[in-house]
C-alpha positions as YAML, in Angstrom:
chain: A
units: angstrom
residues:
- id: 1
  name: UNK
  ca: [12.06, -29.56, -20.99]
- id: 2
  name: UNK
  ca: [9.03, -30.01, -19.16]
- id: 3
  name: UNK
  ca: [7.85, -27.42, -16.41]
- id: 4
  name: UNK
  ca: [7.37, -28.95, -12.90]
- id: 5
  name: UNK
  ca: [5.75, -25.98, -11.22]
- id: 6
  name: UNK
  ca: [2.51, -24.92, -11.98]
- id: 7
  name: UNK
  ca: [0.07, -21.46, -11.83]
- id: 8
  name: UNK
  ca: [-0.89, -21.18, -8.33]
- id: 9
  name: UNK
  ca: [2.09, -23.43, -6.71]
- id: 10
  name: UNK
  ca: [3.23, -22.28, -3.18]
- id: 11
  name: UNK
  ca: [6.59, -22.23, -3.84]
- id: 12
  name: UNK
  ca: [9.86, -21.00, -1.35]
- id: 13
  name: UNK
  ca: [12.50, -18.67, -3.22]
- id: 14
  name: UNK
  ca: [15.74, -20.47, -2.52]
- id: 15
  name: UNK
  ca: [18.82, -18.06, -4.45]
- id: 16
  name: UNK
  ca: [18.78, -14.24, -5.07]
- id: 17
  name: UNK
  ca: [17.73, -11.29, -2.75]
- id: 18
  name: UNK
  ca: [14.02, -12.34, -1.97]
- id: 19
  name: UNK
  ca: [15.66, -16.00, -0.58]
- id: 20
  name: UNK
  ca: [13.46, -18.00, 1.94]
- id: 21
  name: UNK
  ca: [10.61, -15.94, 1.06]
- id: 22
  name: UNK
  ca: [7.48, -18.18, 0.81]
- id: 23
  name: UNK
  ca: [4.74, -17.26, -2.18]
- id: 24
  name: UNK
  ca: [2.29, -18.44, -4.69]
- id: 25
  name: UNK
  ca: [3.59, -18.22, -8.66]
- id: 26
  name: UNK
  ca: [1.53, -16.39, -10.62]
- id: 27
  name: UNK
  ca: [2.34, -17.38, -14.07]
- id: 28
  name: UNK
  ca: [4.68, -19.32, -15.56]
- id: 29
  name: UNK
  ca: [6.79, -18.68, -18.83]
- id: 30
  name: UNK
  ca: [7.67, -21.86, -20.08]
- id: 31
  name: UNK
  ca: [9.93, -20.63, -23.52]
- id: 32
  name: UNK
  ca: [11.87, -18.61, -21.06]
- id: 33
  name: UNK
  ca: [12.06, -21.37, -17.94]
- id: 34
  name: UNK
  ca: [11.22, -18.55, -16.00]
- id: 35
  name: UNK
  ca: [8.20, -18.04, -13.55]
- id: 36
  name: UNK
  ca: [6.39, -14.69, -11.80]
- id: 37
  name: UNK
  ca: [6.02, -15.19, -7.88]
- id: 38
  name: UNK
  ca: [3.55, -13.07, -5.89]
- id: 39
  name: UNK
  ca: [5.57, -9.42, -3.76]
- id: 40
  name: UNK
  ca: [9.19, -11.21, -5.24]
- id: 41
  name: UNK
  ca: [11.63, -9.34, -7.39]
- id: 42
  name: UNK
  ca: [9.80, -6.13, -7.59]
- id: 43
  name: UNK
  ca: [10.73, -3.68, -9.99]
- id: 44
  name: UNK
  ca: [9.58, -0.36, -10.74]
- id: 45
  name: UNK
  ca: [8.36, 0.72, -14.10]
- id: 46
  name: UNK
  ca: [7.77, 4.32, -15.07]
- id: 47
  name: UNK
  ca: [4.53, 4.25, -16.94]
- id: 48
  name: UNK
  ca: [2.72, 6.59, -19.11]
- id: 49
  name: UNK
  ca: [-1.08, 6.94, -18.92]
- id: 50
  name: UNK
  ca: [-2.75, 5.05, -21.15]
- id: 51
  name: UNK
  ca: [-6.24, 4.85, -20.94]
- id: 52
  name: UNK
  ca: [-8.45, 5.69, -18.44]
- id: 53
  name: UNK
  ca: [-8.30, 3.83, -15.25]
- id: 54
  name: UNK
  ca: [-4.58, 2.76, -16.10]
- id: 55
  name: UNK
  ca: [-2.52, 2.86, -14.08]
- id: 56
  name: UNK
  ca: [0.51, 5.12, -14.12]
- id: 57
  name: UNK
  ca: [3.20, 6.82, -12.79]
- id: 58
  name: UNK
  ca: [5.58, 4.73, -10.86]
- id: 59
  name: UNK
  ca: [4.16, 1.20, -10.33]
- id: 60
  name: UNK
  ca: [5.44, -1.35, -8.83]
- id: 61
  name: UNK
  ca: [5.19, -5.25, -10.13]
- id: 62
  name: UNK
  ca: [6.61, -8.61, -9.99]
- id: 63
  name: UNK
  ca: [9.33, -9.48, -12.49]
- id: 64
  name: UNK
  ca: [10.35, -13.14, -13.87]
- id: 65
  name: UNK
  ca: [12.86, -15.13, -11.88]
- id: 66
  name: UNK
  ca: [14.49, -18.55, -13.39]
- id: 67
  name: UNK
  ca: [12.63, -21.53, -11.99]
- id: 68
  name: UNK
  ca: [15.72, -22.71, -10.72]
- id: 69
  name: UNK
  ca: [15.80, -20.32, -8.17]
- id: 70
  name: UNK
  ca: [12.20, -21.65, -6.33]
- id: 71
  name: UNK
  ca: [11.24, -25.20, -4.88]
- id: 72
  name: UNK
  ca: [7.93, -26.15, -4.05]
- id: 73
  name: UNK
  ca: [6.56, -25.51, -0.72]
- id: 74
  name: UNK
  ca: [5.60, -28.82, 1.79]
- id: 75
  name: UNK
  ca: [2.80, -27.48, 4.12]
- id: 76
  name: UNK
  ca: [3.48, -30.69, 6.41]
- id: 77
  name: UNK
  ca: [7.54, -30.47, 6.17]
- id: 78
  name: UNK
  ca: [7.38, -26.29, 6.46]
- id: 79
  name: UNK
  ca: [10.22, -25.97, 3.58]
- id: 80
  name: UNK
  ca: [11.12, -26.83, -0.21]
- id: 81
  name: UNK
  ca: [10.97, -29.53, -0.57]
- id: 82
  name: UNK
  ca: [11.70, -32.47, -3.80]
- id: 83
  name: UNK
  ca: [8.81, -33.92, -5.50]
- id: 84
  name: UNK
  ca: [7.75, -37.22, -7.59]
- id: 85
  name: UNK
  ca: [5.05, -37.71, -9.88]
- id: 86
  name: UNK
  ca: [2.65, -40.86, -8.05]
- id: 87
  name: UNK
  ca: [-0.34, -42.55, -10.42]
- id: 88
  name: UNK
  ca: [-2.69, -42.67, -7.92]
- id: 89
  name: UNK
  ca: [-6.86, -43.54, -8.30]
- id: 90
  name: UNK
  ca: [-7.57, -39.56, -8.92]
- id: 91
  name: UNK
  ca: [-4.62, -39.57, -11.45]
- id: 92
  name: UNK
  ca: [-0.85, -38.39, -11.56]
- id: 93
  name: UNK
  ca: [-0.38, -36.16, -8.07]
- id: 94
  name: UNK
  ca: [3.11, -35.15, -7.01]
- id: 95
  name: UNK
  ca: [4.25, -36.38, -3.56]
- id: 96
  name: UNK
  ca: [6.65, -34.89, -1.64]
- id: 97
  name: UNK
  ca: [10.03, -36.75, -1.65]
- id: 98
  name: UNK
  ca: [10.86, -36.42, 2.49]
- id: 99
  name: UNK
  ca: [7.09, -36.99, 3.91]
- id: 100
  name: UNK
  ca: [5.13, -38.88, 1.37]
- id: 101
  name: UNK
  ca: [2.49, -35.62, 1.14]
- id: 102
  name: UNK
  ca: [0.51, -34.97, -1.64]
- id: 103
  name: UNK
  ca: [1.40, -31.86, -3.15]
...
């Protein structure tokens, strides 16, 4: 199955705790359909030093949600919105389904 959201995306968190929550995704993990959005579904993880400059102790980090859970972001519509793929003279761009915007 192909991915639809990309590195970098704004995308809006539409199911689980961190819902209506607007944010960019900061990588994707296409084997899992899962993605990593930026200050959503923060976890803490105990870690032990490393190597110097590491960090340690109790960090805090983004964990993976399933990519069903997010919809890309319209700027012009302010919400997530539905998307088709448009050939247009720079190439495929993806269009927002309610306002025509390019994505």
């Amino acid at each position: 199955m192909a991915l639809r959201i990309k590195k970098n995306d704004q995308v809006v968190v539409i199911a689980g705790k961190n819902a209506g929550v607007v944010s960019r995704v900061l990588y994707v993990i296409p084997k899992k359909n899962r993605v990593v959005v930026e200050h959503v579904n923060m976890i803490k993880r105990h870690m032990r030093p490393r190597a110097q400059g590491q960090p340690h102790g109790i960090v805090e980090r983004e964990a993976p949600i399933h990519i069903s859970n997010v919809m890309l972001y319209c700027e012009k519509c302010k919400k997530g919105v539905r998307f088709g793929v448009v050939e247009g003279p720079e190439g495929k761009q993806r269009v927002c389904k309610k306002c025509g915007a390019t994505l």
